[in-house]
C-alpha positions in Angstrom: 0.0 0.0 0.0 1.0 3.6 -1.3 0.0 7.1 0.0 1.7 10.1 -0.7 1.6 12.7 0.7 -1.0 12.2 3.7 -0.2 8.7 5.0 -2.5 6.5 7.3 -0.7 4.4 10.2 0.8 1.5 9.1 1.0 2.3 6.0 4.3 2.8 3.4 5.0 6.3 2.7 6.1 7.8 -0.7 7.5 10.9 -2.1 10.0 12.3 -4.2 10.7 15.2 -2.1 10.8 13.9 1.9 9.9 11.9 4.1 9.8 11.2 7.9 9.2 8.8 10.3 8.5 8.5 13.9 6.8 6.4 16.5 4.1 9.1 17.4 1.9 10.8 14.5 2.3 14.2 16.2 6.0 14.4 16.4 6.1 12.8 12.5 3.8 15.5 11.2 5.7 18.4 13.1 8.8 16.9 10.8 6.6 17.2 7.8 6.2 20.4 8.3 9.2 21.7 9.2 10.1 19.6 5.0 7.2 21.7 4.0 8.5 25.3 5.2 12.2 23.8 3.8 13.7 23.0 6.1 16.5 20.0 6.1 16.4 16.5 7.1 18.6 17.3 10.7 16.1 20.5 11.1 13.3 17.6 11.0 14.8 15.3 13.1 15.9 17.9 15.8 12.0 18.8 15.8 10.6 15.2 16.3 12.7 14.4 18.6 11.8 17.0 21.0 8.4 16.0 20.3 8.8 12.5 21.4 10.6 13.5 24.6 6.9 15.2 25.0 4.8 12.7 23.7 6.4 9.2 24.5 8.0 10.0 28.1 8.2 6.6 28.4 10.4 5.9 26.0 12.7 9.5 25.7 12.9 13.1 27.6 15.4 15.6 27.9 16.7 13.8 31.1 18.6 11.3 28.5 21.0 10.3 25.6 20.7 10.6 22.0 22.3 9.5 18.8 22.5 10.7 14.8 24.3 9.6 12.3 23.8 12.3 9.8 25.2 12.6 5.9 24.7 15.6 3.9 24.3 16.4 -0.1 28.2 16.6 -0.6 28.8 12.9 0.7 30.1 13.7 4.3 29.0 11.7 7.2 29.3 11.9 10.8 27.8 10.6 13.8 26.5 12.5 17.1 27.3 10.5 20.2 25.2 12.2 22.9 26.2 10.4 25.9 26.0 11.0 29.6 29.0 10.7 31.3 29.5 9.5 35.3 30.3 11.9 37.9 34.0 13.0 38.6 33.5 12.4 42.1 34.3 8.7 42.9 31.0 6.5 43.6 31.3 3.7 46.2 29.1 1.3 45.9 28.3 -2.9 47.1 26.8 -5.5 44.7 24.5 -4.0 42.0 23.8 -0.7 41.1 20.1 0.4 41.2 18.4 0.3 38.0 15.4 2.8 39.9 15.1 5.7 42.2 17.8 8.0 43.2 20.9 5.5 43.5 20.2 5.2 39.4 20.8 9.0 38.6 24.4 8.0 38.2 25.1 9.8 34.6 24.1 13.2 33.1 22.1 13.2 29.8 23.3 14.4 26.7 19.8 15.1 24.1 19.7 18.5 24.6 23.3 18.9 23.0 22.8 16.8 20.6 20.1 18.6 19.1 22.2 21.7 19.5 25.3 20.2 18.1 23.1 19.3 15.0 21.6 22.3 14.7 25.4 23.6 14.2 25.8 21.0 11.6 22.7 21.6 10.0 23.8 25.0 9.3 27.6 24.5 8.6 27.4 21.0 6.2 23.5 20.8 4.9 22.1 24.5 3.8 20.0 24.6 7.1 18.7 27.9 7.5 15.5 27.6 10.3 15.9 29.0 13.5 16.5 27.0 16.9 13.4 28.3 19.1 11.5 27.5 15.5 12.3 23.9 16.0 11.4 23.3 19.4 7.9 25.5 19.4 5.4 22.1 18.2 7.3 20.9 21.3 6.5 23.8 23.6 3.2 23.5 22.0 2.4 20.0 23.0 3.5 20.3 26.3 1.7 23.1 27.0 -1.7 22.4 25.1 -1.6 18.7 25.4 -2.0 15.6 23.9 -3.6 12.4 23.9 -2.2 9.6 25.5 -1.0 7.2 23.8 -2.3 3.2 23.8 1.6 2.5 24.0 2.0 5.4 27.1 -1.0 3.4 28.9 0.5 0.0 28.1 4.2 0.9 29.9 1.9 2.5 32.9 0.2 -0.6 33.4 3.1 -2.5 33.3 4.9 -0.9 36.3 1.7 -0.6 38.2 3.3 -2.2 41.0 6.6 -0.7 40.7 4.9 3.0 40.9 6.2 3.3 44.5 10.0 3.3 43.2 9.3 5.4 40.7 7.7 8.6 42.1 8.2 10.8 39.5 5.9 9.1 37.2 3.2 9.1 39.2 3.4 13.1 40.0 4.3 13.7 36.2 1.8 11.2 33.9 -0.7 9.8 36.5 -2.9 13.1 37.8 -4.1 12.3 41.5 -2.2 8.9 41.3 -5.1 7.3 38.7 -4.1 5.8 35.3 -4.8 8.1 32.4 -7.0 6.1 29.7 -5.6 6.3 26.0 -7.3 9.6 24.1 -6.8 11.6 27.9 -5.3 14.4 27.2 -1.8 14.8 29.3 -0.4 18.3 29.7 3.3 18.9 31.1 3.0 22.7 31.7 6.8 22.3 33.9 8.1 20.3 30.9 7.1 23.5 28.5 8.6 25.8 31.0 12.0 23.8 30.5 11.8 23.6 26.8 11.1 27.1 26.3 14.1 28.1 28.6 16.2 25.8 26.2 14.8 27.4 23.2 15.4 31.1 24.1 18.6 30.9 25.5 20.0 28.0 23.4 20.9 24.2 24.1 23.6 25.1 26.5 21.0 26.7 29.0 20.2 23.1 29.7 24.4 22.6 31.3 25.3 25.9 32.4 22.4 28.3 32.2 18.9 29.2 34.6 17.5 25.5 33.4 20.9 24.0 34.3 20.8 25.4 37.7 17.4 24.4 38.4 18.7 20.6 37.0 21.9 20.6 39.1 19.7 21.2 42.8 17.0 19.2 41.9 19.3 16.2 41.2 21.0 17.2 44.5 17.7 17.4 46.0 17.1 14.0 44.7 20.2 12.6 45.8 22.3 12.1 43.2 25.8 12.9 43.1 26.1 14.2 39.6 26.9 18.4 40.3 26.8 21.6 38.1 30.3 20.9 36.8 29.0 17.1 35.9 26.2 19.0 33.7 28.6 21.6 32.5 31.3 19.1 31.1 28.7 16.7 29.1 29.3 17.4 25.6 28.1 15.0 22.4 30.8 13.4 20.3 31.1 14.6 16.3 32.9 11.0 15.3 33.3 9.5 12.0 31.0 6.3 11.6 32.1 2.6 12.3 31.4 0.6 8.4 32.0 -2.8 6.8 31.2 -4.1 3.3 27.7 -5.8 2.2 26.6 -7.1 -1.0 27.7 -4.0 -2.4 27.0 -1.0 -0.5 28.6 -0.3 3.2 26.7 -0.5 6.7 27.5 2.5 9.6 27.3 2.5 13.0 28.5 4.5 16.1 31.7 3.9 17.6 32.0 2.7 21.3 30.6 2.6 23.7 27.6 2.0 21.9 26.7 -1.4 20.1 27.4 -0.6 17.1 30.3 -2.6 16.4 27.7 -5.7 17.5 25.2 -4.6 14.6 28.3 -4.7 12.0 29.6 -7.8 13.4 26.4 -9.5 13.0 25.9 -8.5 9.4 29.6 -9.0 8.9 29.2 -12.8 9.6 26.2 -12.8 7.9 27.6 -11.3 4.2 29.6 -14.6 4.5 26.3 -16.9 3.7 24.1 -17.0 0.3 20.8 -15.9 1.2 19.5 -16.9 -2.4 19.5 -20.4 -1.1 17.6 -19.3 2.2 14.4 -18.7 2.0 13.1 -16.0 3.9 10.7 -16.6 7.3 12.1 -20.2 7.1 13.8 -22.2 10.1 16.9 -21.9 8.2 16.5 -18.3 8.4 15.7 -17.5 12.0 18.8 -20.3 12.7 21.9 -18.1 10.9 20.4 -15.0 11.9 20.0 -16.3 15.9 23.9 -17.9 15.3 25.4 -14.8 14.4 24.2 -12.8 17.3 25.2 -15.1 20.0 28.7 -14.5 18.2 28.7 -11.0 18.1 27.4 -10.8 21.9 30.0 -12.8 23.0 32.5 -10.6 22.3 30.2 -7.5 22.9 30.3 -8.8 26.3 33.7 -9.5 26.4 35.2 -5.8 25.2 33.1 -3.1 25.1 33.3 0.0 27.1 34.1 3.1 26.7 37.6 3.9 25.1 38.3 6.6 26.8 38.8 4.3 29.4 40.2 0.8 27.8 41.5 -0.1 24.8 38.4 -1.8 22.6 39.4 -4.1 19.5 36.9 -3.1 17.3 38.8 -2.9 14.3 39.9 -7.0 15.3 36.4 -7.6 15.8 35.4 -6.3 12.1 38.0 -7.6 10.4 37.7 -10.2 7.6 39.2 -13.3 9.2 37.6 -12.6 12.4 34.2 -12.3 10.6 34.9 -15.8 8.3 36.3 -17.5 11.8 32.9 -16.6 13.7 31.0 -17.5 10.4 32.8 -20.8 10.6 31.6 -21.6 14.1 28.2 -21.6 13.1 26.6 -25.4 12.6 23.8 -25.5 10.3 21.6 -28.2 12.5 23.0 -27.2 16.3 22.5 -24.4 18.2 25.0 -22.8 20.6 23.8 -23.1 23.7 22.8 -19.5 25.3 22.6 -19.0 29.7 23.4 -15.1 29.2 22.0 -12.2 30.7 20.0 -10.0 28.7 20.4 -5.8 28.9 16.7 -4.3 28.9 15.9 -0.5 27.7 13.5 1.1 25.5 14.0 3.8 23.1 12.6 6.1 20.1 13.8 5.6 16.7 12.9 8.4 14.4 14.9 9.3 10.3 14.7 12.0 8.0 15.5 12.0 4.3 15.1 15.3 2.1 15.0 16.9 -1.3 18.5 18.3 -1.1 20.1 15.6 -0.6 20.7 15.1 3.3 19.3 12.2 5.3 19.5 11.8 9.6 18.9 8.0 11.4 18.5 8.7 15.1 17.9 7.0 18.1 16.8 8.8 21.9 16.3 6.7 24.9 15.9 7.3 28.5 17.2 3.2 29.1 14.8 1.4 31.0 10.8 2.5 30.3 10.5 5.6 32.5 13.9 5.8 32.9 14.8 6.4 36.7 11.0 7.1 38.0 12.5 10.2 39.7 11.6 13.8 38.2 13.9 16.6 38.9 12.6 19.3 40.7 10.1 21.3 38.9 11.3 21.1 35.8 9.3 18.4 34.1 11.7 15.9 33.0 12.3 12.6 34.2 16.0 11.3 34.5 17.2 8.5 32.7 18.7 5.0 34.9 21.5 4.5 31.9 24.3 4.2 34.6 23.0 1.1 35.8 24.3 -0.1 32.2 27.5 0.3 34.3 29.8 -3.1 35.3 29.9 -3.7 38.6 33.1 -5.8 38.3 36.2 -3.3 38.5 38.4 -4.9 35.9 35.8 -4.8 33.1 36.0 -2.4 30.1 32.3 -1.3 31.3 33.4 -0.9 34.9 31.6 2.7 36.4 35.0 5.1 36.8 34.7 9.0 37.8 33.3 10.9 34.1 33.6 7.3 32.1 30.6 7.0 29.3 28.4 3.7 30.2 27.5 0.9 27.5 25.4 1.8 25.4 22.3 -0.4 23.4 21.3 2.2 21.0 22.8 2.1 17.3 20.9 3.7 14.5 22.4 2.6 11.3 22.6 3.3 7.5 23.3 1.4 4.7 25.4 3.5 2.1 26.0 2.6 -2.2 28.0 4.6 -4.4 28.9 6.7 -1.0 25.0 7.7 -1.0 22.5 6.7 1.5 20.2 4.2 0.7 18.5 3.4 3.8 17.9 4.5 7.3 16.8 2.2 9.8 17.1 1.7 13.7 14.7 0.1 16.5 14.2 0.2 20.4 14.8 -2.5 22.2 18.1 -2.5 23.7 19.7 -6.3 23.1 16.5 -6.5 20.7 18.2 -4.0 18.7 21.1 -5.6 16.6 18.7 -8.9 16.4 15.8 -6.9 15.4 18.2 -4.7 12.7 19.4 -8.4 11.5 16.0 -9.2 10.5 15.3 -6.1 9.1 18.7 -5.4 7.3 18.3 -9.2 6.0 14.8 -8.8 4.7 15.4 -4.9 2.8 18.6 -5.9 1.3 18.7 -9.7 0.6 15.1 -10.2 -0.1 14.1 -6.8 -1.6 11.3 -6.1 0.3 10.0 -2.5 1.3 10.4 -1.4 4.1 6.9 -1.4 5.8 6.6 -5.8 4.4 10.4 -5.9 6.0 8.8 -4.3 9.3 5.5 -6.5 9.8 7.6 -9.3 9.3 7.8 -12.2 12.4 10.7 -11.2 14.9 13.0 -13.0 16.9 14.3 -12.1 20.5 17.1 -14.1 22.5 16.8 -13.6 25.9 14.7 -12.7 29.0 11.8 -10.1 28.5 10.2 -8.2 30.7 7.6 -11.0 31.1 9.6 -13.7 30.3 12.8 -14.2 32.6 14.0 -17.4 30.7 17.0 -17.2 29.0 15.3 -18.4 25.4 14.7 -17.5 22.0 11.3 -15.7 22.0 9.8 -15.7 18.7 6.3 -14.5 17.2 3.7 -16.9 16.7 3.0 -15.9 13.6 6.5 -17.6 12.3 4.8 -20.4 11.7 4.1 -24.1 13.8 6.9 -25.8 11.3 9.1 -23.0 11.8 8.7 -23.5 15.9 9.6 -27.3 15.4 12.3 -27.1 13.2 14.2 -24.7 15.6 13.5 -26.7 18.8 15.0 -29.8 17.0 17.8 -28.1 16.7 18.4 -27.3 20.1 17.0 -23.5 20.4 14.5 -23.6 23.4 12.0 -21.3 21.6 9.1 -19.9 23.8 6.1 -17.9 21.6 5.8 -14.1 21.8 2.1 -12.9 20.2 2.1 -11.8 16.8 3.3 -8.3 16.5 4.4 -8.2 19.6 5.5 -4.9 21.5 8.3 -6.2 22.8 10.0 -7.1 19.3 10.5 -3.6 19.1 9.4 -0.7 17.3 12.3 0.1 14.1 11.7 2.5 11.9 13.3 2.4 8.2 13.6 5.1 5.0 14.6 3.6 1.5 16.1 6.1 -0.9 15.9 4.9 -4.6 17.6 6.9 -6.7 14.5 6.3 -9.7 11.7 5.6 -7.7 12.4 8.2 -5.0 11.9 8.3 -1.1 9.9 5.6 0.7 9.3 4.6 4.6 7.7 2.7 7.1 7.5 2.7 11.2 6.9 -0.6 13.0 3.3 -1.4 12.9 3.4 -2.6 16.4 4.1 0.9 17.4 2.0 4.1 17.2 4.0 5.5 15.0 3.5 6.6 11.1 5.8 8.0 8.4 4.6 10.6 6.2 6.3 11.9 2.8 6.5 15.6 2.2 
């Protein structure tokens, strides 16, 4: 199914001028229109992203991290790295680290400059011409006016009902006079539009070193975290060059550490070594090599990454051709390896941007675990993220939590370059879901040709616990098939059912640019989400 330009959910979007995609129809039409007044694809994204951090607070906020890789008309790329960094004071701690409440505000958050920092790029590499405040108004706007609450919104609130009590800053924020909001409720966060509009008059930076960063800095102290003013002041987002290998033809970018993205590139990497054309698609075969090559990757994931800064991370090693054939050789066609390891949880927003000019954005925002922290800071709307409890708890590891070290990181938006031109955008929440989800995804737009909305309703697979499923086993969807279910089990995979379009396969997003046909893109039907073309 085709619309252009006015697409309905879960449909695939066309145009030759733009297109955008998001998983909340508000934020995707405010980055239609700023396509429609001209604006670029970063001036888009920088625009739906704030919307999300109004709309899906249970996914994003301004109290997290962020993550672009943007390329412009002239064939540059770069990615934004908008990580949180730990504290400089030392943090003693025994056994784990909380993953709620105050103990879990152990890392700054770094969206706020990473919208600024692409607003810089915007301006200096792709034409962009629209003004900061501009961007962020439809976001001042929902927070302000409201909005309706989302079935997704309702769905993550009834699914920590009986956590509320560690989590007290979703119940004063989302959950007026502690009852649970109904989808179509409207939700206004008139402290959240106070705190936007502070950002968007006096720039990004207010946010680290201005009125709103001051407000930030006591409120975490009020909270009890030991992240400080000079904590928020030093967290800057990283302009790197992209992470790429080779397949079938074209190349595949990711961020550098600490982030994943070295696992999504592995994977693929060990998967360019096989001949899909013999494969077919959906089939136990399928779901076997796919499966395979990311209990590869994680194992050395697991093994080696951290942040650099801190320890030296193989990465080039771990992407190299004879690594990738050796791991591809390890993988037995009719046995699985077995699998007893922990999975990472988190939940994010995926969200791309493709225009007429030539520039394209793949971007991921996430405040880790589904409402982050639980705690709000002070009376400024927004709810801190828990990513420091990505942190290592043993001392010698490359993840281990050191004064101002950058924590693992889940999130990896990708794309997937020929002729040194993009040709897809695509990323997905779902922290360990992600490179597995992307695999699938990747597999079924490049080696099977499909578009990108048939490659997204597609049957998913998920190794490891889930929220309601602690067993270490492959989850799959139900639709895969009964055969499919057999076939696997026989081979040694203890596969356990997820429901068909299930929301905890996770919610990509993904933007094909053919050069004759034009621009075309999809979000995850499981989401609420919708992509529109200009």
């Amino acid at each position: 199914m085709t619309t252009s330009p006015n697409t309905a959910p879960n449909a695939l979007a066309h145009s030759q001028e733009g297109v955008v995609t998001s998983p909340h129809t508000l934020a995707t039409r405010a980055g239609r229109e700023v396509l429609r007044q001209g604006g670029n694809a970063v001036e888009a994204a920088i625009t739906m992203g704030a919307c999300l951090s109004v709309t899906y607070p249970h996914f994003t906020g301004l109290g997290g991290d962020a993550f672009m890789i943007i390329a412009d008309a002239q064939g540059g790329v770069r990615t934004l790295s908008g990580i949180g960094q730990a504290p400089q004071a030392r943090i003693e701690h025994k056994g784990a680290l909380p993953d709620r409440g105050p103990g879990s505000l152990l890392t700054t958050a770094a969206t706020v400059d990473t919208w600024g920092q692409a607003h810089d790029i915007s301006r200096q590499h792709c034409g962009g011409r629209m003004n900061w405040q501009a961007l962020l108004d439809p976001a001042i706007g929902l927070a302000e006016e409201g909005f309706e609450v989302t079935p997704s919104q309702r769905f993550w609130l009834d699914f920590r009902r009986d956590e509320m009590a560690t989590m007290p800053g979703v119940q004063s924020l989302f959950m007026a006079e502690g009852k649970m909001p109904e989808p179509g409720d409207i939700l206004r966060q008139p402290a959240l539009a106070a705190s936007l509009r502070s950002v968007a008059a006096n720039g990004y930076r207010d946010f680290y070193e201005g009125e709103l960063g001051a407000k930030i800095a006591a409120g975490l102290a009020a909270a009890g975290s030991p992240l400080t003013s000079e904590d928020l002041a030093a967290t800057r987002a990283r302009v790197e060059s992209p992470l790429s290998i080779p397949y079938r033809g074209g190349e595949l970018l990711a961020h550098r550490p600490p982030t994943q993205g070295m696992t999504t590139l592995e994977i693929m990497g060990i998967l360019e070594r096989f001949d899909f054309a013999g494969i077919e698609e959906g089939s136990a075969d399928y779901y076997h090599l796919l499966v395979e090559a990311v209990k590869r990757a994680f194992l050395d994931r697991n093994a080696h990454l951290g942040d650099p800064d801190f320890a030296s991370i193989p990465f080039e090693e771990l992407l190299s051709p004879p690594h990738l054939d050796a791991q591809a050789a390890h993988i037995e066609a009719d046995n699985a390896l077995a699998w007893p390891h922990a999975y990472q949880h988190g939940d994010t927003v995926y969200l791309a941007a493709s225009d007429r000019f030539g520039n394209a954005v793949s971007m991921l925002q996430t405040i880790y675990y589904d409402w982050g922290s639980g705690v709000s800071v002070g009376d400024t709307g927004i709810l801190w993220h828990n990513r420091g409890a990505a942190f290592n708890t043993d001392p010698y590891h490359p993840n281990a939590l050191a004064p101002g070290k950058r924590p693992f990181h889940t999130l990896n938006p990708g794309m997937y370059r020929v002729d040194g031109k993009p040709r897809l955008l695509y990323g997905t929440q779902g922290a360990d879901g992600q490179p597995q989800t992307l695999a699938a995804v990747l597999t079924r737009l490049i080696d099977y040709g499909l578009d990108p909305l048939t490659a997204l309703k597609k049957p998913r697979f998920l190794l490891g616990r889930t929220f309601s499923d602690g067993r270490d086993t492959l989850k799959l969807e139900e639709d895969a098939g009964a055969a499919v279910f057999a076939e696997l089990s026989r081979r040694g995979h203890q596969v356990s059912p997820l429901p068909a379009q299930s929301a905890l396969a996770g919610h990509p997003g993904a933007v094909l640019i053919d050069p004759s046909k034009g621009l075309y893109a999809a979000h995850d039907p499981r989401s609420d989400g919708i992509a529109l073309g200009q």
